[in-house]
C-alpha positions in Angstrom: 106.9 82.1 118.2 106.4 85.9 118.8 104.9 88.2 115.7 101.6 90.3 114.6 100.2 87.1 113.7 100.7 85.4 117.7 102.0 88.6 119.8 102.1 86.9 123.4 101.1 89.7 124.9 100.5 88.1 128.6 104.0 86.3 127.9 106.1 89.4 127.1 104.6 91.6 129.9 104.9 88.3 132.5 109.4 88.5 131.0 109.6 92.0 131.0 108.6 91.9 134.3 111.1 89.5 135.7 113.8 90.7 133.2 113.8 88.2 130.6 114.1 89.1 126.6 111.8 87.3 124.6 113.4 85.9 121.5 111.1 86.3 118.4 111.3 82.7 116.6 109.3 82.6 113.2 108.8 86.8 113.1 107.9 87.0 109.5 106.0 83.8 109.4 108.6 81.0 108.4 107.5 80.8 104.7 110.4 78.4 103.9 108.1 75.9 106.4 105.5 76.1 104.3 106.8 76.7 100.4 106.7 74.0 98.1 110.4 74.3 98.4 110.7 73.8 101.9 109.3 71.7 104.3 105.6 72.2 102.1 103.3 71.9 105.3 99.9 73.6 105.5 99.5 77.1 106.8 97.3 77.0 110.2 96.6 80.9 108.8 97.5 84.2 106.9 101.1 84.5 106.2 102.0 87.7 108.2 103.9 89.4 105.5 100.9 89.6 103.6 98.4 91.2 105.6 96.8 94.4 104.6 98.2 96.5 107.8 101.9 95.0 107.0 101.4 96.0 103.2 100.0 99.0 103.8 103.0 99.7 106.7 105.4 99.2 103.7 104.0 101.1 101.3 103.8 104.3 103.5 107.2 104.0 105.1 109.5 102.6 102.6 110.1 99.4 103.9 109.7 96.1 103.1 106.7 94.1 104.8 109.5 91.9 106.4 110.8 95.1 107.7 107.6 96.5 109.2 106.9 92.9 111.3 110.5 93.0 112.4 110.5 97.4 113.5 106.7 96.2 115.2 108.2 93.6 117.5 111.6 95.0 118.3 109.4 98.5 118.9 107.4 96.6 121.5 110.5 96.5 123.7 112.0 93.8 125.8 111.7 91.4 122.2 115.1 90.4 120.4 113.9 89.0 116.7 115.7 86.2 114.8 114.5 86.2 111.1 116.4 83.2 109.5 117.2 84.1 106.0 120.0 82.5 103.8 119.9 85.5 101.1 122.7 87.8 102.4 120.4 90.7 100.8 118.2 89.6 102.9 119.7 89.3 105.6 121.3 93.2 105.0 117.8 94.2 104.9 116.4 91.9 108.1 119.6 93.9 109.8 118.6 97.7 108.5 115.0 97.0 110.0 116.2 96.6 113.7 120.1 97.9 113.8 119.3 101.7 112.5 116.3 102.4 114.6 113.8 102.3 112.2 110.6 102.5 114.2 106.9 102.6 112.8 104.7 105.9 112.9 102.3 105.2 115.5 99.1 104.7 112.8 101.1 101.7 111.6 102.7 100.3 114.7 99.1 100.6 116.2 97.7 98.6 113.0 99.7 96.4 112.5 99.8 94.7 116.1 95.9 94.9 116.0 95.4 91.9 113.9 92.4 90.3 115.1 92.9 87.0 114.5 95.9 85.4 116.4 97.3 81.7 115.7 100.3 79.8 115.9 101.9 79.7 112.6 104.2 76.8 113.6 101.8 75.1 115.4 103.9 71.6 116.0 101.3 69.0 115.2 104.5 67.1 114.0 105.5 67.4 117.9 102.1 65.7 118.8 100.7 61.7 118.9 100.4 58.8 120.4 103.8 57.7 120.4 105.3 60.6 120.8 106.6 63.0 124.0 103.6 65.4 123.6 100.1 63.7 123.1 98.2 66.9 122.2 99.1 70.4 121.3 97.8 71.7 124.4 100.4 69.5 125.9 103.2 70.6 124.1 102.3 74.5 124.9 100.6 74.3 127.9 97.9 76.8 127.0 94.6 76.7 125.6 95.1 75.6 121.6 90.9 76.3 121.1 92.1 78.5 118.5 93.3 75.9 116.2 90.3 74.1 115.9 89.0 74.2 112.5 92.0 74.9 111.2 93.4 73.2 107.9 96.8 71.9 108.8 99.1 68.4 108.8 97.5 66.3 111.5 99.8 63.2 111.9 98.0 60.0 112.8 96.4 59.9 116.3 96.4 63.8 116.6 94.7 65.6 119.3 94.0 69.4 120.1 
């Protein structure tokens, strides 16, 4: 998961370094993972697309908010995205955001990857248990998880941070 809302910063400078792409899974926030008409589970935060830097982006530039998270991470350099979208004007517009070298001014590139608060959107509690491979979430990503605590999200039974 790469985006404003979980940028990786010390991961994408450790692949650019050793000449690895990162791939961007979940770059506009996976909504279908958490509408009503998808999978329905609990937000661990903000959706991306709706933050007032993203919005604002869109407003100024033209482009849609998915645009503007899409042009911010492929503008970062050494990040591929992979929106998933089964809309094909959708998908035309995901394309336009990243295959015609849209960039961001630099007021709204700078804004946009300064969001203060930074969380896992999938977080993968569904990953985590007692009977299963990964017994806490700082197992499955092998970081410090601190900032999910407090967070409202699914907790299956026997979760730990």
């Amino acid at each position: 998961e790469c985006g404003a809302h979980f940028r990786q910063d010390a991961l994408l400078k450790y692949c650019e370094s050793r000449g690895v792409v990162v791939q961007a899974y979940g770059p506009l926030g996976s909504g279908d993972q958490f509408s009503v008409n998808g999978l329905n589970r609990k937000r661990s935060g903000p959706a991306p697309i709706a933050h007032t830097a993203v919005v604002d982006a869109a407003k100024d530039t033209g482009m849609t908010p998915s645009q503007v998270l899409l042009a911010w991470n492929v503008t970062r350099g050494n990040v591929c995205v992979i929106p998933k979208s089964v809309t094909p004007a959708r998908q035309r517009e995901n394309l336009d955001a990243v295959a015609n070298g849209r960039r961001l001014p630099k007021e709204h590139f700078d804004a946009v990857g300064s969001f203060a608060e930074q969380y896992r959107l999938q977080h993968g509690a569904f990953h985590t248990g007692p009977h299963k491979p990964y017994k806490t979430l700082a197992d499955l990503w092998d970081e410090d998880v601190g900032y999910m605590e407090g967070r409202d999200f699914e907790q299956p039974e026997g979760f730990a941070l």
